[in-house]
C-alpha positions as CSV (number, residue, x, y, z in Angstrom):
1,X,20.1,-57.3,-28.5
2,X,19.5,-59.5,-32.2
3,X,16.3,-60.3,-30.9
4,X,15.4,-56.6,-30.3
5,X,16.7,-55.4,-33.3
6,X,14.8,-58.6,-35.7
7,X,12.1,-57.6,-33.9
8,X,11.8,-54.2,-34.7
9,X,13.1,-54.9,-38.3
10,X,9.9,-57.6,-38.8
11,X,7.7,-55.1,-37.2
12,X,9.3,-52.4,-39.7
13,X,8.3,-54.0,-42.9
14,X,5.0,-55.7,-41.8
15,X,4.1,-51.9,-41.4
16,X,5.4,-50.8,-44.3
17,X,3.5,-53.9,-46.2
18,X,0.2,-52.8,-44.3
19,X,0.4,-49.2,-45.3
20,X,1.3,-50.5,-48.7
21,X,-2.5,-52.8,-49.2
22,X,-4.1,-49.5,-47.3
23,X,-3.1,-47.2,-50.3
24,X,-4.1,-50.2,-53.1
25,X,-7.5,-50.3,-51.2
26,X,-8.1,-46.3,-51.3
27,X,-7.1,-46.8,-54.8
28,X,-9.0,-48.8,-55.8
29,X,-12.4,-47.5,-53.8
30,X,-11.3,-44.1,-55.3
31,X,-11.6,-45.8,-58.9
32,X,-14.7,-47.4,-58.9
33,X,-16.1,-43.6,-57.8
34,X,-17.0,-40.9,-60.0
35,X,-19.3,-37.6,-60.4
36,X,-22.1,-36.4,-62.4
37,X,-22.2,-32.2,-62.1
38,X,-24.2,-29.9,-64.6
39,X,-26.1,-26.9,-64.6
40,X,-30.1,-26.1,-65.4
41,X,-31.0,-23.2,-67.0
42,X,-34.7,-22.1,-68.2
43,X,-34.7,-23.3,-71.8
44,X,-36.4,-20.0,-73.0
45,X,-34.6,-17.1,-71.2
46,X,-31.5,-19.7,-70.4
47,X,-31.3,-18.1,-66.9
48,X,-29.7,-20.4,-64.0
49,X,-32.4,-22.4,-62.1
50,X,-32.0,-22.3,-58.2
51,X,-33.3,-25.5,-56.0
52,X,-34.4,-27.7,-58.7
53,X,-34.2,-30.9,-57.4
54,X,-32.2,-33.7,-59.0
55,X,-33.2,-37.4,-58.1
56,X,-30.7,-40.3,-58.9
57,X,-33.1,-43.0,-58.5
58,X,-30.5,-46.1,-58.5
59,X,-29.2,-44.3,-55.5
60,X,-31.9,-42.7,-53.8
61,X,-30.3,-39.9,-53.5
62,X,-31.5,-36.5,-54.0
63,X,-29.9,-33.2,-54.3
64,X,-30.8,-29.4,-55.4
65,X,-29.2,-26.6,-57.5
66,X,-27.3,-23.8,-56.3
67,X,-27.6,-20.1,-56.7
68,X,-26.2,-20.7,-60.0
69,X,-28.2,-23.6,-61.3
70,X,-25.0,-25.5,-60.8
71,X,-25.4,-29.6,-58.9
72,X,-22.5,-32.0,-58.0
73,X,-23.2,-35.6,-57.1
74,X,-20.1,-37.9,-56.2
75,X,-21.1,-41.4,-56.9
76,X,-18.7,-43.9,-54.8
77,X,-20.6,-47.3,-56.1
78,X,-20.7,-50.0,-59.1
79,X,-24.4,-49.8,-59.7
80,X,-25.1,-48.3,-63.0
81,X,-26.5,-45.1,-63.2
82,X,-28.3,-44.0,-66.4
83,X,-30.8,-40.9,-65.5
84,X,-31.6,-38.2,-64.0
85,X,-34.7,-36.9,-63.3
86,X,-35.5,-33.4,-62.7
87,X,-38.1,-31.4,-61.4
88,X,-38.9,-28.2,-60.2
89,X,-42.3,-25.5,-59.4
90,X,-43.8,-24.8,-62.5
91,X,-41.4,-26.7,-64.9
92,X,-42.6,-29.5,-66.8
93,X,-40.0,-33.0,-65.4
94,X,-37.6,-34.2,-67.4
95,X,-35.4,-37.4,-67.6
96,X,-32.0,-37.2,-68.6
97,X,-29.7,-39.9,-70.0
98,X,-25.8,-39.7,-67.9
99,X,-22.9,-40.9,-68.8
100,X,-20.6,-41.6,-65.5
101,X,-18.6,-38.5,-65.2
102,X,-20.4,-36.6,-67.6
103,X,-21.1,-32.8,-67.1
104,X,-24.1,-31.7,-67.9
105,X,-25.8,-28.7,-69.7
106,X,-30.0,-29.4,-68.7
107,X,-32.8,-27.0,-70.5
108,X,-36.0,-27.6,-68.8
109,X,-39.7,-26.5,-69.9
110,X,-42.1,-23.9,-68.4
111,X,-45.7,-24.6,-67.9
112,X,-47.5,-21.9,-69.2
């Protein structure tokens, strides 16, 4: 009956230690991650841009505005990440300098 009962005491704690390092771990991943959000807007008539397409080139990654000219990009990594570029039909491209966890408030140029 001891033995039974130091078993399930060791096994007890070893599990609570485990869970313990689990929640350090997500804490820590969840620290080293951040987003960069923002919204595009023509710079003349300042009207939301929809689909422009926003390229984070130290990730590869690509993604597009919404019906609102709004864009969210989580960013789970250590690289640094320093622009933006953006592009979209008939709208002159346009680098931006981010700051990690910045928010962002993009005017972009019409080619006439």
């Amino acid at each position: 009956m001891k033995t039974i009962l130091s078993l399930v005491l060791v096994l007890t704690i070893t599990l609570a230690f485990a869970g313990n390092i689990k929640d350090k771990e997500q804490k820590a991943k969840s620290e080293n991650s951040f987003s960069i959000s923002g919204k595009i807007v023509d710079s003349v008539s300042k009207e939301a841009l929809t689909g422009v397409k926003v390229y984070v080139e130290e990730l590869n990654q690509v993604v597009y505005t919404d019906f609102d000219g709004n864009f969210y990009i989580p960013v789970s990594t250590e690289k640094e990440i320093s622009k933006l570029k953006i592009s979209y039909i008939s709208y002159e491209e346009k680098s931006v300098e981010i700051n990690a966890g910045s928010s962002l408030n993009i005017e972009i140029n019409k080619v006439f």
